[in-house]
N, C-alpha and C positions, 0 to 999 in steps of 0.2 A: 496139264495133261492133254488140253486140247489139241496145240500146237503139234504134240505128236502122235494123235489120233487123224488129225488132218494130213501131217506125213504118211501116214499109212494108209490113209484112203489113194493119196495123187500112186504113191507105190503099187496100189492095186491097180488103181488106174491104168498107170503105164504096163502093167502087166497083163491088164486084159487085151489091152490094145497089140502087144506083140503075139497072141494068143489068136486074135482075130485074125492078124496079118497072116500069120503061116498058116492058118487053113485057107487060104487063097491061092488058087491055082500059079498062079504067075505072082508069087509077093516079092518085093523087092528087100534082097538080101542085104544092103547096105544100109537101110535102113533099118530093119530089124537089126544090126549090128550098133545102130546108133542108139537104140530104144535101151538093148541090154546092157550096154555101156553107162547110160543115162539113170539105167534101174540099179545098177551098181554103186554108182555114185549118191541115190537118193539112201539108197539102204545103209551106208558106213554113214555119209550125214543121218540119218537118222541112230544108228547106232550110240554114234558122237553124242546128239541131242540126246537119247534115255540116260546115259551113263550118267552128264551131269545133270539133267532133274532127280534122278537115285540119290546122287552126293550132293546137293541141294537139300531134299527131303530127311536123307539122314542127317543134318547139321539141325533141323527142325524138329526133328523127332528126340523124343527122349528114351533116348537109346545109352548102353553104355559105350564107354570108352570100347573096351573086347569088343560091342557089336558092331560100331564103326567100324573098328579098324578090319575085322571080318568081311564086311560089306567090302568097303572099300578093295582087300585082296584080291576076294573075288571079281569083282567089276577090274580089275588091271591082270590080272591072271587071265580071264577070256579074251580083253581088248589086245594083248603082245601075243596071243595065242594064235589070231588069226591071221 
């Protein structure tokens, strides 16, 4: 769970950063195009990364067969959703 608490800090990160930029009188719009582009692509990789530590942790847990297979619907049900 490190690994994607450290995702979501650089996430933050670059989200402050484009935050800072546009209260800047003169901020260059290409790059803040490149920043949200860049926080998009960190956000589905990261999305990616939670699902399989979820389906990781359920194979570990002692869960039943129904709550796997639960888990799992839901985690494919939100991922084809969006």
């Amino acid at each position: 769970m490190k690994e994607l608490e450290n995702r979501v800090n650089r996430i933050i990160g670059q989200l402050e950063s484009v935050k800072k930029e546009i209260t800047k009188e003169n901020y260059d719009c290409g790059q803040i195009v490149q920043q949200v582009k860049a926080i998009s692509g960190s956000i589905k990789s990261f999305g990616k990364a939670f699902a399989e530590e979820d389906i990781k942790a359920c194979m570990n847990k002692d869960l039943s067969k129904e709550e796997i297979k639960e888990r799992l619907e839901t985690i494919l049900d939100v991922a084809f959703k969006y």
